[in-house]
C-alpha positions in Angstrom: 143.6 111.4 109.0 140.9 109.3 108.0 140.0 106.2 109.2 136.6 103.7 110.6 136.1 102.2 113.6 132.9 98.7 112.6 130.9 97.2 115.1 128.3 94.6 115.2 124.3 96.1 115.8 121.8 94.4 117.0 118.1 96.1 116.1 115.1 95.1 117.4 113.0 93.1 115.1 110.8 96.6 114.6 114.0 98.8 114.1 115.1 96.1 111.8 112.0 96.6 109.3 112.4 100.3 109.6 115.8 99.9 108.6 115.2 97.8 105.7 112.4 100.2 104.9 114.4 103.5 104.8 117.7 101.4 102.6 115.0 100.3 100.1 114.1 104.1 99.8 117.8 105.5 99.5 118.0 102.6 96.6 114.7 104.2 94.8 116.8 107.5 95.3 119.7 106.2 93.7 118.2 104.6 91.0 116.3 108.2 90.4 119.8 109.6 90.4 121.2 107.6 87.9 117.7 108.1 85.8 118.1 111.3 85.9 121.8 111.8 85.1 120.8 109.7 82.0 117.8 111.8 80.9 117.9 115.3 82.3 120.1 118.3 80.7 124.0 117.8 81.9 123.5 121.5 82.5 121.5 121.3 85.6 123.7 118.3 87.0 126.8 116.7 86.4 127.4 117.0 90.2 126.5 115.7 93.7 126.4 119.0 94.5 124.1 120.2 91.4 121.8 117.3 91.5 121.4 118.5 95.9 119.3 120.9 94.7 117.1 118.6 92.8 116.2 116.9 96.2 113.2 119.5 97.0 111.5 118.6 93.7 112.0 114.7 94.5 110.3 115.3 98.0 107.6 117.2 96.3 106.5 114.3 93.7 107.2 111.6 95.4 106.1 111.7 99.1 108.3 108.7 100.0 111.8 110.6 99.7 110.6 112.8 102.5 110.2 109.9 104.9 114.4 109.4 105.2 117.0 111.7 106.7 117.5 115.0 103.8 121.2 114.5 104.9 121.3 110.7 104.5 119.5 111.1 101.2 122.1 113.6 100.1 124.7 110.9 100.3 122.9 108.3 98.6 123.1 111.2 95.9 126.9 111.4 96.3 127.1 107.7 96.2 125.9 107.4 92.7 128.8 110.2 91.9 131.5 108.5 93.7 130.8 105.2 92.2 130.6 107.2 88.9 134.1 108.9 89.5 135.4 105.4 90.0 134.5 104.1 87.0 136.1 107.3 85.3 139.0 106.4 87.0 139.8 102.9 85.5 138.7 103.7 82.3 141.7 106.3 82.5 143.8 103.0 83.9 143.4 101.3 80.4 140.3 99.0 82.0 137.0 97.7 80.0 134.7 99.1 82.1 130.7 99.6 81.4 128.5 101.9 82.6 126.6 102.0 86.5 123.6 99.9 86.3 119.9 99.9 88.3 120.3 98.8 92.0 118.1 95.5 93.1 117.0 95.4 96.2 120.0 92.5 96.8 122.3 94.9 95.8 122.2 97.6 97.9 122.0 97.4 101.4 123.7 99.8 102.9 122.6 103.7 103.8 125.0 106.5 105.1 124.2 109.3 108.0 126.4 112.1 106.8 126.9 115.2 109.1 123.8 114.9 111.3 121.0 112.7 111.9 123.0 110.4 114.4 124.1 110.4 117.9 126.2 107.8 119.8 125.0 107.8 123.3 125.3 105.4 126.3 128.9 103.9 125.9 129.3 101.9 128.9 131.9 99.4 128.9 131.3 96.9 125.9 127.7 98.3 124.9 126.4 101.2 123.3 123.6 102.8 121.6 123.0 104.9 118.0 120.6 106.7 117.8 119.0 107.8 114.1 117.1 110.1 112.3 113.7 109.2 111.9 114.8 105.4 112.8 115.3 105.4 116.6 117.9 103.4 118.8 120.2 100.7 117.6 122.0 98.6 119.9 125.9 98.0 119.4 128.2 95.7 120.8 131.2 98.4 121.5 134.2 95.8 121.3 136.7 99.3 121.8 136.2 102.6 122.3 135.9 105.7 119.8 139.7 107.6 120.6 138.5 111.1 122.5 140.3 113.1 119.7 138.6 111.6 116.8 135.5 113.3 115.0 132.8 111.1 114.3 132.2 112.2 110.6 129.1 109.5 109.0 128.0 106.5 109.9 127.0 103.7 107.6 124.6 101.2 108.1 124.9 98.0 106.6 122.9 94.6 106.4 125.2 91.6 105.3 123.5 88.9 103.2 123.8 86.3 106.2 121.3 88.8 107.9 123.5 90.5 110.4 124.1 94.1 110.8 126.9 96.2 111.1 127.6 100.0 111.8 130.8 101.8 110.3 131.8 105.2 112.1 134.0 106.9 109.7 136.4 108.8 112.0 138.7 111.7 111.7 141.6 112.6 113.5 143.5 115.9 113.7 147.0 115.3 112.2 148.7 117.0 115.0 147.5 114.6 117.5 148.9 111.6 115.5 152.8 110.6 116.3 155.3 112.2 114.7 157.1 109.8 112.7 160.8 109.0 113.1 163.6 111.5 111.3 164.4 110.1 107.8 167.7 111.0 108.8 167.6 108.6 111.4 166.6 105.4 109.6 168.9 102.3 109.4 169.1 98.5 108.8 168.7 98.3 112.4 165.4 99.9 112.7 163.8 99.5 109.3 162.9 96.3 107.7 162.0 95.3 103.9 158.8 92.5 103.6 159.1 90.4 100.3 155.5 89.0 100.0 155.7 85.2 99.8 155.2 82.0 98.2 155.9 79.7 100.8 155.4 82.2 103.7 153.2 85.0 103.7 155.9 87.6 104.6 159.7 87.1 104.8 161.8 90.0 106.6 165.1 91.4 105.4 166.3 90.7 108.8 165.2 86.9 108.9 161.9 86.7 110.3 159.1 85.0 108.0 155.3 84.2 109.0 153.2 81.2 107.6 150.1 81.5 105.2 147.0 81.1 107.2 145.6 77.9 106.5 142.2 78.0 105.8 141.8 74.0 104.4 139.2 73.4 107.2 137.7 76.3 106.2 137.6 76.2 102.7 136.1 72.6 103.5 133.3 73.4 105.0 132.4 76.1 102.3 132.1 73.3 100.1 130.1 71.4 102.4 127.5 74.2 102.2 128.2 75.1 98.8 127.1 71.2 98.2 123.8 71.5 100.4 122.7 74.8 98.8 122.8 73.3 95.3 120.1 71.0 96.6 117.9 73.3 97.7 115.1 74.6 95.6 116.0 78.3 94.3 114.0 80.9 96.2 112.4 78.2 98.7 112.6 79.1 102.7 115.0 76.3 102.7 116.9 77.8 99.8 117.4 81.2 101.9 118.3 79.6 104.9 121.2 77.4 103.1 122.2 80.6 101.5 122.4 82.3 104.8 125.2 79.8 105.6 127.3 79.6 103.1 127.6 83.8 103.5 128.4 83.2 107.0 131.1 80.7 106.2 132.7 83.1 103.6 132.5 85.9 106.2 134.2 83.5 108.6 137.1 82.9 105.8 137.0 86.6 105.6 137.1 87.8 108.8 139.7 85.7 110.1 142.3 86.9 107.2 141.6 90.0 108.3 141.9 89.4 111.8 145.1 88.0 111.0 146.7 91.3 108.7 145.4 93.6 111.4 147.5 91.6 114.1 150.7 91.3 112.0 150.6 94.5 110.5 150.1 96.6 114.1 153.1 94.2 115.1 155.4 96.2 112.0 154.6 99.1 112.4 155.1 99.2 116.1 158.4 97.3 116.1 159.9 99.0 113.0 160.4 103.0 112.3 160.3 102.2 108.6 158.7 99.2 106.4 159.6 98.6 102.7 156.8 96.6 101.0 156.5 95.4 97.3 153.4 97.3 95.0 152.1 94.5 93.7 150.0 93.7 90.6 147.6 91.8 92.7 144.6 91.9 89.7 147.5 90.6 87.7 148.4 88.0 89.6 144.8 86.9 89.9 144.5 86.8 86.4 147.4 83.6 86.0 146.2 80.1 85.8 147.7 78.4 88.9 147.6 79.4 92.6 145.3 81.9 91.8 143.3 81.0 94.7 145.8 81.2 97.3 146.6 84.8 96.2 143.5 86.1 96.6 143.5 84.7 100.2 146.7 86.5 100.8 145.1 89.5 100.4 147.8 91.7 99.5 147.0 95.1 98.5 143.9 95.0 102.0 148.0 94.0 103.3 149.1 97.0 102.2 146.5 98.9 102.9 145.9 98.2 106.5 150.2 98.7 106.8 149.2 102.4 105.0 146.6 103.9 107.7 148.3 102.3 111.1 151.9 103.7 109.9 149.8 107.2 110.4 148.3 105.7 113.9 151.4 104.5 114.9 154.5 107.3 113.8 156.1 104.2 111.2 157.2 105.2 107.5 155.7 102.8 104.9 157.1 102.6 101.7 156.2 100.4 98.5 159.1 100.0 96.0 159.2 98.5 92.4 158.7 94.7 92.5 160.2 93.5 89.6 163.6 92.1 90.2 163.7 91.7 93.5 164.0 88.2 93.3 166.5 87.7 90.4 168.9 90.8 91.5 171.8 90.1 93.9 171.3 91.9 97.0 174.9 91.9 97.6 176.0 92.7 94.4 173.0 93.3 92.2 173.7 90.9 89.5 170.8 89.5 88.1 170.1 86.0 87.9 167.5 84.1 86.9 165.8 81.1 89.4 163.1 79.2 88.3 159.7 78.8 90.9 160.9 75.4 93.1 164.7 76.8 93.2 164.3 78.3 97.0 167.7 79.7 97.5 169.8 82.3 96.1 173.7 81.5 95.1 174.7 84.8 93.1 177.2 83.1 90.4 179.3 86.5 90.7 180.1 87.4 94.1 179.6 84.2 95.8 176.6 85.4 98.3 174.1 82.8 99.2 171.2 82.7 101.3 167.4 82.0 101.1 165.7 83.5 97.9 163.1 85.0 99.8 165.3 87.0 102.1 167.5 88.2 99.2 164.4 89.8 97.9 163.6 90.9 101.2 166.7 92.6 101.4 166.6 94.2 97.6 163.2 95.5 98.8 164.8 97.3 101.9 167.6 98.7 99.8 165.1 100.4 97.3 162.8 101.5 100.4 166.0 103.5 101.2 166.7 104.9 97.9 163.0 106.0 97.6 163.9 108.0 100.5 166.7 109.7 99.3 169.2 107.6 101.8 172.2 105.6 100.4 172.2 102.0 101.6 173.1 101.7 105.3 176.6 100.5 105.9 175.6 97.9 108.7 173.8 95.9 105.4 171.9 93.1 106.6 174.0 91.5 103.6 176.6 90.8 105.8 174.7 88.8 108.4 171.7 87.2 106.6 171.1 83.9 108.4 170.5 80.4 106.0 166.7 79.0 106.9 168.6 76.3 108.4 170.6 78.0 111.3 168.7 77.9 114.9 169.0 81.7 115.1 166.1 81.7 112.2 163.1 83.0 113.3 159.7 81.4 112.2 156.2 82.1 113.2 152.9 80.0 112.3 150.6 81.7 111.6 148.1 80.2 114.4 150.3 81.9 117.0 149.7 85.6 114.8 146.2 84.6 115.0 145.6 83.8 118.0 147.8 86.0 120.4 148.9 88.9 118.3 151.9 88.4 119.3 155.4 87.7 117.2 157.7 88.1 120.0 160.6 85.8 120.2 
């Protein structure tokens, strides 16, 4: 399994101009790369691993590609293939998508250490050093610990536009240390759990448990503050780049703190559930609709499902995404459909009688089709039978300050 571990650095002001020296190089190198893709025979590249053997040649006319790492230079070569393969990708998807474009200086600021060239050294409680190829020593703040049975693979070096910087290990872990996940065999109503993503709450459980959205109004506020400052400063003045430097730390703030947020609430599903049921959404399609567009894109959903992927493989959890559409009109008792406009927030089926909170009915459709993408019939101790009204004191509600803040969504 493959997974990174990120952690704040903290350079010296003489390690910091190397730095930016050797990520302005690997941008030359893959601006070269995409030159020569453009202009050279196919024949002799088409690959990351053709175009490798190109590199000599590079070093030969231009001096300057011999002053970074060969291996860390390889990679910027791979980059320009990977971001190439990508854009194959969606244009196989149906997308409009053009073609990869000359990196500025702005754009790129990032470099990757794959292989060799790095060594962590010196992890004493909360601090740590890297060391690089032909860099030197870069000190980290080691917030938590590398796990003893995971390979450091690369390392990626990255300078944010508020200034900071940041050092990704990309990690790999033998499968065979990882938790064996629960018998599919074994799975129930009891132990399993279906999420229907929310409009009122971020999630709502099958089994009656929903979390607030994470309000972000204060936030949000002061990003227009900023916003409002920086539009008064005169473009590429000192004053300009210092304004500029704070409106990127506010939206990393806004960022940081969803994410905080998903990590805490996801690690809390996957340790307390063998198996979770979770709508595929059309996020980019739900971006593209007029109204609440905003508020979507803060909820993050598919970095949701995402982070709810990897930690089911850290934590022995079966995650599962199902078909969205329906869940909300289809019965969960009977599996009538019936259609309920936006502001109409419970769910009375008009053939069987069942009623209980729309969300939790599609909650509960979601955990029925988790099961039958399994292969299992649906369990016979149905949450159906005991889905609890929003009103009852047996509800269980969370804000999403308390996920946020402790982690924690016990009772």
């Amino acid at each position: 399994m493959e997974y990174s571990h990120r952690y704040p650095a903290y350079p010296t002001q003489q390690v910091a101009e190397r730095l930016d020296y050797h990520i302005d190089v690997h941008r030359q190198a893959y601006n070269y790369t995409l030159y020569e893709y453009t202009h050279v025979d196919a024949d002799d590249i088409g690959s990351a691993y053709k175009h490798h053997y190109r590199l000599p040649g590079w070093k030969d006319e231009f001096p300057v590609f011999t002053e970074v790492n060969s291996k860390a230079l390889q990679r910027t070569v791979t980059r320009f293939y990977d971001n190439l393969s990508n854009l194959k990708d969606q244009k196989e998807n149906g997308r409009k998508v053009g073609k990869l474009k000359w990196k500025s200086p702005r754009e790129f600021q990032s470099m990757t250490f794959s292989q060799s060239g790095f060594e962590l050294k010196n992890t004493s409680g909360r601090h740590a050093t890297l060391w690089l190829s032909k860099i030197g020593d870069i000190k980290l703040r080691y917030h938590r610990e590398i796990p003893d049975e995971a390979d450091i693979k690369e390392v990626t070096v990255r300078k944010e536009t508020t200034g900071d910087w940041f050092v990704s290990f990309g990690l790999e872990t033998d499968d065979d240390s990882l938790p064996e996940k629960p018998d599919v065999d074994s799975l129930d109503a009891s132990n399993s759990v279906g999420i229907d993503l929310g409009i009122l709450n971020y999630i709502h459980t099958s089994d009656g448990k929903t979390v607030d959205w994470l309000d972000l109004e204060d936030e949000y506020e002061r990003l227009r503050r900023e916003q409002r400052k920086l539009s008064r400063k005169e473009q590429d003045s000192n004053n300009y780049e210092k304004q500029r430097k704070q409106v990127a730390k506010v939206k990393r703030h806004i960022r940081r703190k969803v994410l905080d947020y998903q990590h805490k609430l996801t690690t809390w599903l996957v340790r307390e559930y063998d198996a979770v049921f979770v709508e595929d959404l059309n996020v980019k399609g739900m971006l593209e609709q007029s109204h609440n567009a905003r508020n979507k894109q803060d909820a993050a959903w598919r970095q949701f499902i995402t982070l709810l992927d990897y930690k089911a493989e850290l934590y022995g959890c079966h995650v599962v995404q199902v078909e969205a559409r329906g869940t909300t009109k289809e019965c969960a008792s009977c599996g009538v459909e019936t259609a309920k406009p936006i502001w109409v927030r419970e769910h009375s089926c008009p053939s069987c009688g069942f009623e209980t909170d729309r969300d939790t009915n599609a909650a509960m459709n979601v955990l029925q089709r988790g099961f039958s993408e399994l292969g299992l019939g649906w369990p016979e101790d149905t949450p159906v039978e005991t889905a609890l009204p929003t009103d009852t004191p047996d509800f269980q509600r969370v804000s999403a300050k308390r996920v946020v803040e402790t982690g924690s969504l016990g009772a």
